[in-house]
DSSP file (Angstrom, degrees, kcal/mol; ACC not computed):
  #  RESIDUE AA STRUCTURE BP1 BP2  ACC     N-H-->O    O-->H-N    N-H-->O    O-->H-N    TCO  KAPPA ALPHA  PHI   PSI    X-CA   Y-CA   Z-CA
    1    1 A X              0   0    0      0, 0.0    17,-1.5     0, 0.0    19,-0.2   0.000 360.0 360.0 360.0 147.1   -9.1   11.8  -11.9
    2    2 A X  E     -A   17   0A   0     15,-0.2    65,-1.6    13,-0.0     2,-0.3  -0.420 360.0-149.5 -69.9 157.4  -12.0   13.2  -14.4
    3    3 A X  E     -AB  16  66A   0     13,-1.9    13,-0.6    63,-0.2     2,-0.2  -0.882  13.5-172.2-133.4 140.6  -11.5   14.0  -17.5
    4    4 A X  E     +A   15   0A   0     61,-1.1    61,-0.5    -2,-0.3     2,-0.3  -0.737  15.1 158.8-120.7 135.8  -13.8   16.7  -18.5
    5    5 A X  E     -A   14   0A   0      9,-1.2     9,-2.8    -2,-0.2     2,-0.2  -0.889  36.3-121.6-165.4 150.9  -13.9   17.7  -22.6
    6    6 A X  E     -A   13   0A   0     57,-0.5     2,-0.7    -2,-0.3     7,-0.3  -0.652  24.1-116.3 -90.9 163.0  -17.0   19.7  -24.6
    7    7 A X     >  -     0   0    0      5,-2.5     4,-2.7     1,-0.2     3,-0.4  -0.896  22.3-147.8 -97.0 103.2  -18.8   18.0  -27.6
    8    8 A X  T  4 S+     0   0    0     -2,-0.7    -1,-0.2     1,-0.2    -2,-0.0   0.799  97.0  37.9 -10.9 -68.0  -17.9   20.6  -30.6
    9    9 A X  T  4 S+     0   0    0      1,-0.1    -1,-0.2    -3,-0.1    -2,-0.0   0.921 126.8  30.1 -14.7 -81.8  -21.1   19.6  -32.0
   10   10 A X  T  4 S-     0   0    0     -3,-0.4    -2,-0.2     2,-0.1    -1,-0.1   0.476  84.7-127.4 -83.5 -28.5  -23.2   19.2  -29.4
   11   11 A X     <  +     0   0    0     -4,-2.7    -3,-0.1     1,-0.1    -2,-0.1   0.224  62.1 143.7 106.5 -48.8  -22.3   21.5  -26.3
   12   12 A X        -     0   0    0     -6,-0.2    -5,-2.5    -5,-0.2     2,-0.5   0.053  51.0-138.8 -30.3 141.9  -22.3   18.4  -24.3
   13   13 A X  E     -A    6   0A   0     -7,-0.3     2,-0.5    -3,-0.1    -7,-0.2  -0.981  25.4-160.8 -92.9 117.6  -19.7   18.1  -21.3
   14   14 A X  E     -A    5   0A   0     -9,-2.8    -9,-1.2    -2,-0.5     2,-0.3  -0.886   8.6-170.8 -86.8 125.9  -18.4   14.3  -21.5
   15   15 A X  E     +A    4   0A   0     -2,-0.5   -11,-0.2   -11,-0.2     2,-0.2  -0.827  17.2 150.9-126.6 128.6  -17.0   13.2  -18.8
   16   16 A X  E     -A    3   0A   0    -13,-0.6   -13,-1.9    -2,-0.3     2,-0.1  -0.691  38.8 -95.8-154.5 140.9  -15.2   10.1  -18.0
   17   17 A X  E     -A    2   0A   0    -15,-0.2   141,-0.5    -2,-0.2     2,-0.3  -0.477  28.3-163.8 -62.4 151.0  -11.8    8.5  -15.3
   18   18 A X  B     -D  157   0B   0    -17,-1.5   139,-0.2     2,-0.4   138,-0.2  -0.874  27.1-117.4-124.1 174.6   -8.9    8.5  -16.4
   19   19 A X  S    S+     0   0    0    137,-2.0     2,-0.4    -2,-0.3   136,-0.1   0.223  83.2 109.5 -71.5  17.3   -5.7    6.1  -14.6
   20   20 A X        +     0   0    0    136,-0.3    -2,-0.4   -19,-0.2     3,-0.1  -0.826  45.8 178.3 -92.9 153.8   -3.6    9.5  -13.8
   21   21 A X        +     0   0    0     -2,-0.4     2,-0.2     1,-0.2    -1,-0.2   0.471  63.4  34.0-114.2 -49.3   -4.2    9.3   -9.9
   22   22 A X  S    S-     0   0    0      1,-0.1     3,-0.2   -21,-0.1    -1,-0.2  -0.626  83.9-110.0-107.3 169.5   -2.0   12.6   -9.5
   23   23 A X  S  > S+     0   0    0     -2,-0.2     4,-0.9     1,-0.2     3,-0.5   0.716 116.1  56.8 -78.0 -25.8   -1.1   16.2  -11.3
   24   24 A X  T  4 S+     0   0    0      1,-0.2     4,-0.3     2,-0.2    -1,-0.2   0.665  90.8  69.9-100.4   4.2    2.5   15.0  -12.1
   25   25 A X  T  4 S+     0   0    0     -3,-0.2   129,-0.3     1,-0.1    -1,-0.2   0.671 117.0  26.2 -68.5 -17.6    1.2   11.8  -14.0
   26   26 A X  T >4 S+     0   0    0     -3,-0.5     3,-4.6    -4,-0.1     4,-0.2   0.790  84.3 106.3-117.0   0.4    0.1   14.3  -16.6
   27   27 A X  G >< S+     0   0    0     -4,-0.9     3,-3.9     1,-0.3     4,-0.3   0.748  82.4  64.1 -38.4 -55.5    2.7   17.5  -16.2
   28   28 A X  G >  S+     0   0    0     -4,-0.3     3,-1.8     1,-0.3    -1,-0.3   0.870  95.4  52.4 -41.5 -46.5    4.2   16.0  -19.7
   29   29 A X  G <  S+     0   0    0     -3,-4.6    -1,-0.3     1,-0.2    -2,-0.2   0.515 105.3  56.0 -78.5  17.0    0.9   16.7  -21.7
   30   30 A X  G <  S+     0   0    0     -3,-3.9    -1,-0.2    -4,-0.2    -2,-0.2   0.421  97.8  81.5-109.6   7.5    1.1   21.0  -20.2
   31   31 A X    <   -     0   0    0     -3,-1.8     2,-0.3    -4,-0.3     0, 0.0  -0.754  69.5-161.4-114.4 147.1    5.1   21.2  -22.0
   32   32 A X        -     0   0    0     -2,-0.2     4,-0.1     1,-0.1    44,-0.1  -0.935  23.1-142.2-137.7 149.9    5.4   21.9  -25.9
   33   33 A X  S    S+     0   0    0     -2,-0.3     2,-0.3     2,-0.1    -1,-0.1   0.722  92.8  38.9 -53.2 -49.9    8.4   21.2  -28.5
   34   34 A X  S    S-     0   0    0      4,-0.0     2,-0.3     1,-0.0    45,-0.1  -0.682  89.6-117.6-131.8 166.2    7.6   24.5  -30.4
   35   35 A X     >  -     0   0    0     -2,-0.3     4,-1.0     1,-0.1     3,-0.2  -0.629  42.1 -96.4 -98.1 147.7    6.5   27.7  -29.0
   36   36 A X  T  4 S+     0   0    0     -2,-0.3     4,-0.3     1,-0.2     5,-0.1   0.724 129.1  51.8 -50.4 -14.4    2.7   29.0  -30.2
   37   37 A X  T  > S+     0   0    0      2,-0.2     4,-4.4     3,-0.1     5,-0.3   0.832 106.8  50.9-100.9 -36.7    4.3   31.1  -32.9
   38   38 A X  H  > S+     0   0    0     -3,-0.2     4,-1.9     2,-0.2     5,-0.8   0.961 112.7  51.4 -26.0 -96.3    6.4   28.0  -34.2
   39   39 A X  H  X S+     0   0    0     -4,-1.0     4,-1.3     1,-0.2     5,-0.2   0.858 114.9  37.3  -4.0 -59.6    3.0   26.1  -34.3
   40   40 A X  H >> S+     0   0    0     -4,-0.3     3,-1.9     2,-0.2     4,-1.8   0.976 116.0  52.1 -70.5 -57.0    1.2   28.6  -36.2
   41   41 A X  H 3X S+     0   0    0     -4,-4.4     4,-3.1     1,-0.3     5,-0.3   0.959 111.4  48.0 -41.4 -63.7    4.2   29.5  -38.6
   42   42 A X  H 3< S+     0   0    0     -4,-1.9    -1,-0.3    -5,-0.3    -2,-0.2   0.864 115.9  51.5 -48.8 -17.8    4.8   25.5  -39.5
   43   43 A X  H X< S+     0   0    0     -3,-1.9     3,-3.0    -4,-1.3     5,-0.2   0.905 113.8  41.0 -77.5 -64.9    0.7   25.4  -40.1
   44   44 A X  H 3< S+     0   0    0     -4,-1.8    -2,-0.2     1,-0.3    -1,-0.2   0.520 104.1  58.5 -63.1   0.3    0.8   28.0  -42.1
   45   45 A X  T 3< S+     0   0    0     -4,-3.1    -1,-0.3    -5,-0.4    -2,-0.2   0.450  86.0 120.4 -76.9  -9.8    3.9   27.2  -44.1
   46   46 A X  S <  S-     0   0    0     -3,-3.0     2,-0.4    -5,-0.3     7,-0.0  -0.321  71.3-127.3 -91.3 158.2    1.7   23.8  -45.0
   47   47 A X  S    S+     0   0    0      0, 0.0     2,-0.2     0, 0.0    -1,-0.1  -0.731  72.0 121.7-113.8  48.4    1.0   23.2  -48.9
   48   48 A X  S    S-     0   0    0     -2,-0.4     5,-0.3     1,-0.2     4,-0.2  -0.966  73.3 -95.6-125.4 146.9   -2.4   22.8  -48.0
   49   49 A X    >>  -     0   0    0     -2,-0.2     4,-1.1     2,-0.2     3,-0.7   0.052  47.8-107.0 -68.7-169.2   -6.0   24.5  -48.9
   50   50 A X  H 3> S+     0   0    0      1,-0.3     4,-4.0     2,-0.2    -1,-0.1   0.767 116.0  52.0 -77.2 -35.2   -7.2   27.3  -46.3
   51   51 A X  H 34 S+     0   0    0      1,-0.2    -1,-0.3     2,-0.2    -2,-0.2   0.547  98.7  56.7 -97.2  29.4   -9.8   25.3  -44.7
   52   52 A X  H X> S+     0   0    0     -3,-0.7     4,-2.9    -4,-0.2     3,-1.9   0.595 111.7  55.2 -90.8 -31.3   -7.7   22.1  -43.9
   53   53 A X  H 3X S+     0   0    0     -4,-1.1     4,-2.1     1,-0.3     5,-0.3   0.985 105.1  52.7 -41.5 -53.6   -5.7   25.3  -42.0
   54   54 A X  H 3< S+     0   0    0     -4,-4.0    -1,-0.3     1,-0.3    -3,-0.1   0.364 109.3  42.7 -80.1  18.9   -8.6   26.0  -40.4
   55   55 A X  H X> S+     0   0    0     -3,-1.9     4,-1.3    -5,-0.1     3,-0.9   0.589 114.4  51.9-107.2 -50.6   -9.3   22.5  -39.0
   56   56 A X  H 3X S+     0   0    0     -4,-2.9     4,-2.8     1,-0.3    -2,-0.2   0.809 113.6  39.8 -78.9 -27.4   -6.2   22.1  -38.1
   57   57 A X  H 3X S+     0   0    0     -4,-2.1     4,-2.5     2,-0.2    -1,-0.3   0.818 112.7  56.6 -70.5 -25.1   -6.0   25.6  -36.1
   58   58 A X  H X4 S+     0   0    0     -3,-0.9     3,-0.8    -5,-0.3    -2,-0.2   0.998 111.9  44.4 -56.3 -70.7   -9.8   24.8  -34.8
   59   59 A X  H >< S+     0   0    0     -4,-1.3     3,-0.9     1,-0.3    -3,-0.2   0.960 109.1  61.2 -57.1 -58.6   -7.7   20.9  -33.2
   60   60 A X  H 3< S+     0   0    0     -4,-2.8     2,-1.0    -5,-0.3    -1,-0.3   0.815 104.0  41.0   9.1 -84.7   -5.0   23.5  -32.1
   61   61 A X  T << S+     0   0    0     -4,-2.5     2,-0.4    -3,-0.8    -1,-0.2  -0.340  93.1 117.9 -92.4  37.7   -7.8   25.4  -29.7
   62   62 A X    <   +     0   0    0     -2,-1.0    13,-0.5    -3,-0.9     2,-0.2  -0.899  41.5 160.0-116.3 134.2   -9.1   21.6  -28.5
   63   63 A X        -     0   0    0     -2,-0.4   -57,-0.5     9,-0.2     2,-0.2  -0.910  27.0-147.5-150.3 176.1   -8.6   21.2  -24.8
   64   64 A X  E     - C   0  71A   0      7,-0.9     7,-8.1    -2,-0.2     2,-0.4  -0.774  18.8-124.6-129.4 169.1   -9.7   19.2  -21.9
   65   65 A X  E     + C   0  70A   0    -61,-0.5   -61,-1.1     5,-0.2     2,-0.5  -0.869  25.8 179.4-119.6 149.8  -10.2   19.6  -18.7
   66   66 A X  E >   -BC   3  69A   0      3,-0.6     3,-1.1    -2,-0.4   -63,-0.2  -0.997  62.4 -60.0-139.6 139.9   -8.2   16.9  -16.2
   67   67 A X  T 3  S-     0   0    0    -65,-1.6   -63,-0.0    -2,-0.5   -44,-0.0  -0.158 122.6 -14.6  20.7-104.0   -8.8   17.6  -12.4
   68   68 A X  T 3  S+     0   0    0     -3,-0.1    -1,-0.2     2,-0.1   -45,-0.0   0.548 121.2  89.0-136.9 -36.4   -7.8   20.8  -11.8
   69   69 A X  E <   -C   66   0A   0     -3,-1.1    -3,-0.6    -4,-0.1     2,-0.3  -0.178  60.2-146.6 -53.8 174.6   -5.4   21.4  -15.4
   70   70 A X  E     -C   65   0A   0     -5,-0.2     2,-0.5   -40,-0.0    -5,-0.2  -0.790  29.7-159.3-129.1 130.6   -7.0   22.9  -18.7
   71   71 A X  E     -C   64   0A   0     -7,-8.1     2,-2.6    -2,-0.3    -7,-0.9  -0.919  26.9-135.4-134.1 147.6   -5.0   21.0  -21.0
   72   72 A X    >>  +     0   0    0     -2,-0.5     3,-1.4   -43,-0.2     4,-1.1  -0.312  36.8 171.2 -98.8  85.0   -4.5   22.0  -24.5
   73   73 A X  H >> S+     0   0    0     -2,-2.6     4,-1.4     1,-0.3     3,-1.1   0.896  78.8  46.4 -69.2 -79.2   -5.1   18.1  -25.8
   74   74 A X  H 3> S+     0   0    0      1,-0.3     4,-1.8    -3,-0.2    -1,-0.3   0.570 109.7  47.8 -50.3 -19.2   -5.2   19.3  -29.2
   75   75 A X  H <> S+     0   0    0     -3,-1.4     4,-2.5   -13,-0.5     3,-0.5   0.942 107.0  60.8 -50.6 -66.6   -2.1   21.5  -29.1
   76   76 A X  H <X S+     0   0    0     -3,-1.1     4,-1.9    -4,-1.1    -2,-0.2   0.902 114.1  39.6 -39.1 -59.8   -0.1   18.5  -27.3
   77   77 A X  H  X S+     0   0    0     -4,-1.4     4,-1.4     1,-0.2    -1,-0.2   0.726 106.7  52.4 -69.5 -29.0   -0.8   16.5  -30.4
   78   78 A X  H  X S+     0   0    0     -4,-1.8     4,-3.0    -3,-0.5    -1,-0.2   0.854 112.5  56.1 -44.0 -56.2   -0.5   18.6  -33.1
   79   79 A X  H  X S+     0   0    0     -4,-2.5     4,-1.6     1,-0.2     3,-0.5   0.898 104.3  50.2  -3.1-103.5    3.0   19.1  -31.1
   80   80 A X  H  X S+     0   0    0     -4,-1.9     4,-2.0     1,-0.2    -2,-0.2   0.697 109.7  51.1 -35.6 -58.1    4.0   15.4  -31.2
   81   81 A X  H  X S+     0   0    0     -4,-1.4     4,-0.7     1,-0.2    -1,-0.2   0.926 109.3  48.6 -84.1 -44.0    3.3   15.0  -35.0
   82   82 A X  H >X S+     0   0    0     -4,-3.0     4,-2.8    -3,-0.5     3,-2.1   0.985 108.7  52.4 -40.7 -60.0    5.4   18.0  -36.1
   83   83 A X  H 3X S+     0   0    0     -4,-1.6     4,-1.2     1,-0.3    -2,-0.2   0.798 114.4  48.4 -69.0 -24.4    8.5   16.9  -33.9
   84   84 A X  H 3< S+     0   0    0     -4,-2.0    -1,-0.3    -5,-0.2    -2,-0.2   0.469 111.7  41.1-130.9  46.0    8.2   13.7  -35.6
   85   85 A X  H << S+     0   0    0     -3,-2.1     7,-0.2    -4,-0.7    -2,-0.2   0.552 116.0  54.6 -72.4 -33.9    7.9   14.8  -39.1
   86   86 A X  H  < S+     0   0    0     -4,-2.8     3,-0.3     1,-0.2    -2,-0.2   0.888 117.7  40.4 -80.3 -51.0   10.8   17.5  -38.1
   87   87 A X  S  < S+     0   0    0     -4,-1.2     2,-0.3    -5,-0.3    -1,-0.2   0.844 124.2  26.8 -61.7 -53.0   12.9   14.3  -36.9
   88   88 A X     >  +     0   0    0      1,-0.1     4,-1.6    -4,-0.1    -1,-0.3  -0.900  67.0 171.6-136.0  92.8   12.4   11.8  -39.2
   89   89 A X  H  > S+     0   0    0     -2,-0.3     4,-1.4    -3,-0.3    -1,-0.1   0.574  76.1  45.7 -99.7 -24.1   11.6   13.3  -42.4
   90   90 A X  H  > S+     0   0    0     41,-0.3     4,-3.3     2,-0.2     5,-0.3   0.816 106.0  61.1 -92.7 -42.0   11.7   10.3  -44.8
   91   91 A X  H >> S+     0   0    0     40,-0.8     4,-1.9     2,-0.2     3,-0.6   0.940 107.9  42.8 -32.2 -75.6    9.7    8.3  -42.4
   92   92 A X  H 3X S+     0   0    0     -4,-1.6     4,-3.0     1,-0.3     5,-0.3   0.923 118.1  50.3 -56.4 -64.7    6.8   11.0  -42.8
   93   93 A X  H 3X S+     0   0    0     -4,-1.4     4,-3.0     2,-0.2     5,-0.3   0.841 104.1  52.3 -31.0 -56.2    7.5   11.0  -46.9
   94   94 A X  H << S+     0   0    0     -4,-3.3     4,-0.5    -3,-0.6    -1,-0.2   0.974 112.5  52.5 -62.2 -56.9    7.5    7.2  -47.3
   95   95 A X  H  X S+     0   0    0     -4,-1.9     4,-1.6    -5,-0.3    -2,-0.2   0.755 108.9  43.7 -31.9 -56.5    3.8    7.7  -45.5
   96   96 A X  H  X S+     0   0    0     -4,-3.0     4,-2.6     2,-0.2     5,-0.3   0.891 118.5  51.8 -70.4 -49.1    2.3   10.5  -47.8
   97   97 A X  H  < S+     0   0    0     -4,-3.0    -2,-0.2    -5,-0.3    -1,-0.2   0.806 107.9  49.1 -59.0 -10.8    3.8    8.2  -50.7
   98   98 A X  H  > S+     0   0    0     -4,-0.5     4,-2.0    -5,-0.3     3,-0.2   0.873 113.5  47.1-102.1 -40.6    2.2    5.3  -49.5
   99   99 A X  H  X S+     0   0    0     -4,-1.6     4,-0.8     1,-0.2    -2,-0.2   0.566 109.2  46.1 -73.8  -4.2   -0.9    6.8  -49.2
  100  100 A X  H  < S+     0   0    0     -4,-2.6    -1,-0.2     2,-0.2    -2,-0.2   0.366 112.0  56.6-111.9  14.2   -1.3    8.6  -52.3
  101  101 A X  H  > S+     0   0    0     -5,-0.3     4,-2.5    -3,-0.2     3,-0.3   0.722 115.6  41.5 -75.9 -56.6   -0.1    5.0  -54.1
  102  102 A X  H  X S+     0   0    0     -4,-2.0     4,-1.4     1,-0.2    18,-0.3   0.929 114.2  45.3 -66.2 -28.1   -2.9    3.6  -52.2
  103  103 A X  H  X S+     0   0    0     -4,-0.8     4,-1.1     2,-0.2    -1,-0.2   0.804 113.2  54.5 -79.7 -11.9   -5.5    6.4  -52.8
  104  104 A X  H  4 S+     0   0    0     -3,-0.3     4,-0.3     1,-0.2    -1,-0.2   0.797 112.7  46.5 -80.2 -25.4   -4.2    6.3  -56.9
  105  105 A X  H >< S+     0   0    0     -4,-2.5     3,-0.7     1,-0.2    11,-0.2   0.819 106.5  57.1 -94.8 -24.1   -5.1    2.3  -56.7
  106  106 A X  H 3< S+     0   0    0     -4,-1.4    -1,-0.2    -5,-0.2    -2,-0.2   0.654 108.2  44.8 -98.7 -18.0   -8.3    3.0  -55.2
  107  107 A X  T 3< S+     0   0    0     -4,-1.1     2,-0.5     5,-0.1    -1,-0.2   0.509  81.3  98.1 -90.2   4.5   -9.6    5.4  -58.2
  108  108 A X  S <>>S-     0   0    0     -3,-0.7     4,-1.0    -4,-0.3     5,-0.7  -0.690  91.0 -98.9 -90.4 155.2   -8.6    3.5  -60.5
  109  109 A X  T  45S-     0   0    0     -2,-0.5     2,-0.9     1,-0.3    -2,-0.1  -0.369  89.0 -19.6 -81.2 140.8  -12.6    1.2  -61.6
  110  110 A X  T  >5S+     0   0    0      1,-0.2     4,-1.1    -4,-0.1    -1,-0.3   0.010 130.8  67.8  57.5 -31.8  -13.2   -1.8  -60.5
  111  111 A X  H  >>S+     0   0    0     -2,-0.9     4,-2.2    -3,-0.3     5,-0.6   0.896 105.2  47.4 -94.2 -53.1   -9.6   -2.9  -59.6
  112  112 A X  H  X5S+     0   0    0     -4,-1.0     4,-0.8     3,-0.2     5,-0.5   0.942 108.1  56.5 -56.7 -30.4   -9.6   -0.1  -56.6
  113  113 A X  H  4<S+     0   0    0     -5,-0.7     4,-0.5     2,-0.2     3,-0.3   0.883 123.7  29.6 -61.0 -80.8  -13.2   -1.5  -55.5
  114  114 A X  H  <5S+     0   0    0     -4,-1.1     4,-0.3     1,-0.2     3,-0.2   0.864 135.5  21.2 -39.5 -69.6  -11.2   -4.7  -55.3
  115  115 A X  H >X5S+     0   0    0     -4,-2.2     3,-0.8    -5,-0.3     4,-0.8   0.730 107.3  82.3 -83.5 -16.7   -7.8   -4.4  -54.5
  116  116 A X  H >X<S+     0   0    0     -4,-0.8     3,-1.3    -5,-0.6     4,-1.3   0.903  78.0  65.0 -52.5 -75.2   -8.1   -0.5  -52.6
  117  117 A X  H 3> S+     0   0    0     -4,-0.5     4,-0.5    -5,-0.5    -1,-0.2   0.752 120.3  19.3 -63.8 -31.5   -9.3   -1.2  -49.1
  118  118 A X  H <> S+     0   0    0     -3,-0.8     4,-1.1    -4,-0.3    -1,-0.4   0.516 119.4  60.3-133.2  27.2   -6.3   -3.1  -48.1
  119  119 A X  H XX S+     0   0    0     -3,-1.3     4,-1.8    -4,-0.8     3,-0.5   0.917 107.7  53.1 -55.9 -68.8   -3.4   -1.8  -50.9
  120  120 A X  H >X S+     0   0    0     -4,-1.3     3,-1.4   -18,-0.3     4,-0.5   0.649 117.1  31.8 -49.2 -85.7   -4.1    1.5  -49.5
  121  121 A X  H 3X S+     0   0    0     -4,-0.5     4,-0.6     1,-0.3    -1,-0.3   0.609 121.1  61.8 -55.8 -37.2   -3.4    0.2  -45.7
  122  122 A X  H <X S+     0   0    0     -4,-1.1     4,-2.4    -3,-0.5    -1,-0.3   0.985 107.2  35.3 -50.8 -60.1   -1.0   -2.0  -47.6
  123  123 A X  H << S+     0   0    0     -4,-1.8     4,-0.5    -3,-1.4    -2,-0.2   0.274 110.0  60.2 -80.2   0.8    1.2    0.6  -49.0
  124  124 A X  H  X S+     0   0    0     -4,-0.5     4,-1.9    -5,-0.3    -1,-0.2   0.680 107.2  51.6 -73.1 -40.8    1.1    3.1  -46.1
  125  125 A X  H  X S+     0   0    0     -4,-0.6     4,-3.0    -5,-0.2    -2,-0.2   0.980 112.7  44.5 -33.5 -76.4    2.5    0.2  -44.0
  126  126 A X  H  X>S+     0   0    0     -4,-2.4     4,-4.7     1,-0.2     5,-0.7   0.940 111.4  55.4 -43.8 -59.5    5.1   -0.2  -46.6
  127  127 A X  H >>5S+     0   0    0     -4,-0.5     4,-3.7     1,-0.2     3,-0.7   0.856 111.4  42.5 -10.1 -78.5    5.7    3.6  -46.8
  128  128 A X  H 3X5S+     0   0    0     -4,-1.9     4,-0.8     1,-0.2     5,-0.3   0.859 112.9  48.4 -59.4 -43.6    6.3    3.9  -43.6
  129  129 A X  H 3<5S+     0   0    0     -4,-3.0     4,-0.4     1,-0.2    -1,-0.2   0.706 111.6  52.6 -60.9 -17.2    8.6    0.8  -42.9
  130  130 A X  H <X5S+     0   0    0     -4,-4.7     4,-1.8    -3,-0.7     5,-0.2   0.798 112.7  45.9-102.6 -27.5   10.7    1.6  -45.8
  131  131 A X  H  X<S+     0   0    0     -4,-3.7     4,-1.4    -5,-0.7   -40,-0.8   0.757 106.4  61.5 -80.4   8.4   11.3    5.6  -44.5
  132  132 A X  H  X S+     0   0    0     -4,-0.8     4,-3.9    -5,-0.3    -1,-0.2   0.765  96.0  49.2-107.9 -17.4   11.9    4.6  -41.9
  133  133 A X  H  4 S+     0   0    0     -4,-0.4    -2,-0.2    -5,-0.3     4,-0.1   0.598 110.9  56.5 -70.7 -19.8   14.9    2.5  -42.8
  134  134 A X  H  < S+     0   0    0     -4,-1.8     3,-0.2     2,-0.1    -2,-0.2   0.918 102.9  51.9 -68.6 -54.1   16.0    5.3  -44.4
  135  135 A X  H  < S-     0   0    0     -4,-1.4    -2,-0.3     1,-0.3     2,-0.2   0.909 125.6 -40.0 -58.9 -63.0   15.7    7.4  -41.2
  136  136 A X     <  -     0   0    0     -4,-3.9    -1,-0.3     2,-0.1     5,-0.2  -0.805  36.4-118.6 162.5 144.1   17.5    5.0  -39.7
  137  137 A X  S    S+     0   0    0     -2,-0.2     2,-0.2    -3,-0.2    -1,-0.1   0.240  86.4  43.3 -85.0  16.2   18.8    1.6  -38.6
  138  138 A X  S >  S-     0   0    0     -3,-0.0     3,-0.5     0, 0.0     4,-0.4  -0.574  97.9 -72.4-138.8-136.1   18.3    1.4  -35.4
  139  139 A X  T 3> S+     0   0    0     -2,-0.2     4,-4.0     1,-0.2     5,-0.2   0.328  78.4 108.4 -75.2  10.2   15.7    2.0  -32.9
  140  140 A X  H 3> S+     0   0    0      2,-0.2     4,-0.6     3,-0.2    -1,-0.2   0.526  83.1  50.1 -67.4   0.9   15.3    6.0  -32.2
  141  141 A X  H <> S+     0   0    0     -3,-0.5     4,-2.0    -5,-0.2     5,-0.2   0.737 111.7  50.6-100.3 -40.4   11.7    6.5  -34.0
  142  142 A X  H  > S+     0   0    0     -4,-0.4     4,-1.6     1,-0.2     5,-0.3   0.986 116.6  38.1 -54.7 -39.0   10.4    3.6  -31.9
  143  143 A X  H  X S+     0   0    0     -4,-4.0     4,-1.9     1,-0.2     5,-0.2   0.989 122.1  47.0 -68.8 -43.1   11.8    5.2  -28.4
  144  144 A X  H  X S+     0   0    0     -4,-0.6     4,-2.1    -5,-0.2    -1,-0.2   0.797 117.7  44.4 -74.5 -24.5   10.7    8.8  -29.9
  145  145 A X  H  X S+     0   0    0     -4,-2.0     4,-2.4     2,-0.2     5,-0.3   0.987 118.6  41.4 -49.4 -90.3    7.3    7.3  -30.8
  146  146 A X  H  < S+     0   0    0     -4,-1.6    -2,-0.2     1,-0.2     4,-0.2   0.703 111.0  52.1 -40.3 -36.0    7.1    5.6  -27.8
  147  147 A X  H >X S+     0   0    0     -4,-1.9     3,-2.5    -5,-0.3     4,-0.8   0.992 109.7  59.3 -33.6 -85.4    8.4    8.6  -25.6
  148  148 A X  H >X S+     0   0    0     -4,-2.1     3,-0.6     1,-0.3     4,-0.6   0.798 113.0  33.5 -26.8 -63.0    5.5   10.7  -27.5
  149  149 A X  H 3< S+     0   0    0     -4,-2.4    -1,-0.3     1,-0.2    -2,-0.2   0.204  91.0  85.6-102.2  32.9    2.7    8.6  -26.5
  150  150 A X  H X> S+     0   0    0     -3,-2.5     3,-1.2    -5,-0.3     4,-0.6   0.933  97.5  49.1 -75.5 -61.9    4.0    7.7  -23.1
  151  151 A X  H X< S+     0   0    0     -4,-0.8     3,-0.8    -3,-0.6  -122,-0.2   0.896 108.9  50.3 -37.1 -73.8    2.1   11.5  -22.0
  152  152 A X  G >< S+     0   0    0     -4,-0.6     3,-2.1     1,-0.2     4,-0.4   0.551  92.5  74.8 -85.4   7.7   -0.8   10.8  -23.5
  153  153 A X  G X4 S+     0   0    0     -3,-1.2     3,-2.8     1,-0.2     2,-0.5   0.984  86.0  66.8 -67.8 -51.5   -1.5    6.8  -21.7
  154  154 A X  G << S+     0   0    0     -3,-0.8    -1,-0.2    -4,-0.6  -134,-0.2   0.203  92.9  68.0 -77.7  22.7   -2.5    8.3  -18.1
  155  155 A X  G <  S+     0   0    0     -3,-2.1    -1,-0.3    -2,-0.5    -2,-0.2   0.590  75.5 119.3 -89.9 -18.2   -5.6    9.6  -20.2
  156  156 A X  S <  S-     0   0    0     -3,-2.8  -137,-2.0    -4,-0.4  -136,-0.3   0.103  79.2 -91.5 -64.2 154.1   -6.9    6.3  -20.8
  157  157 A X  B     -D   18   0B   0   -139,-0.2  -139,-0.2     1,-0.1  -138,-0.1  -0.151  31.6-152.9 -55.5 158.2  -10.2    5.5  -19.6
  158  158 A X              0   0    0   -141,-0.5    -1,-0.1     1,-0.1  -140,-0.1   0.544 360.0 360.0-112.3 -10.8  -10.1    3.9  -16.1
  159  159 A X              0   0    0   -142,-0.3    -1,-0.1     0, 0.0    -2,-0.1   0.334 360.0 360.0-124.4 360.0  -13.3    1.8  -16.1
């Protein structure tokens, strides 16, 4: 199948195969967790300036076009990362801690020029692995992870 998408930038129409062969290899990525008024409310509830909103409503309005769907790519994903901050709540926490450990080691002079490029990537790692041991001992964020990005694999490039 094509995948069709415009270059925000540019204008350009990219287009590229993807492996979906049929419409019900992608049916998953046209179904949403939260309803468009969810969506918006949970953006705007975020504790974040006005113009990170407004990228984040801009990746919202992102779609592509796959044979014959319009699909609203950016929606889908936005989606998927809500339902699994909403799920696994310590998980997401350990993450934002792990990264603002790593971005605090990376200001500090001369030891973030050293040690910053992989503490940061170190201690997001950590982050994650240790909320998510909070969240729980056994495997339900790997299936919900996996589950998540199940949809979006019969986008991959074909060639």
């Amino acid at each position: 199948m094509k995948v069709e998408a415009v270059d925000p930038e540019t204008g350009k129409t990219i287009e590229m195969d993807c492996v979906a062969e049929s419409h019900d290899e992608i049916r998953d990525l046209l179904s949403f967790d939260l309803s468009e008024e969810a969506l918006k409310r949970r953006l705007d509830n975020l504790a974040i300036s006005a113009d990170a909103k407004s990228i984040l409503f801009t990746i919202a309005k992102t779609t592509i076009k796959v044979g014959d769907f319009i699909i609203r790519i950016g929606r889908k994903v936005l989606d998927v990362i809500i339902s699994l901050l909403g799920e696994f709540p310590m998980t997401s926490m350990g993450t934002v801690f792990g990264a603002i450990f790593g971005y605090l080691v990376t200001s500090v002079p001369l030891i973030g020029f050293i040690f910053g490029p992989f503490v940061g990537t170190l201690a997001i790692a950590f982050g994650f692995a240790a909320g998510a041991m909070q969240d729980l001992g056994n495997k339900a964020l790997e299936r919900r992870i996996r589950t998540s990005m199940a949809s979006f694999e019969n986008l991959k490039s074909a060639g």
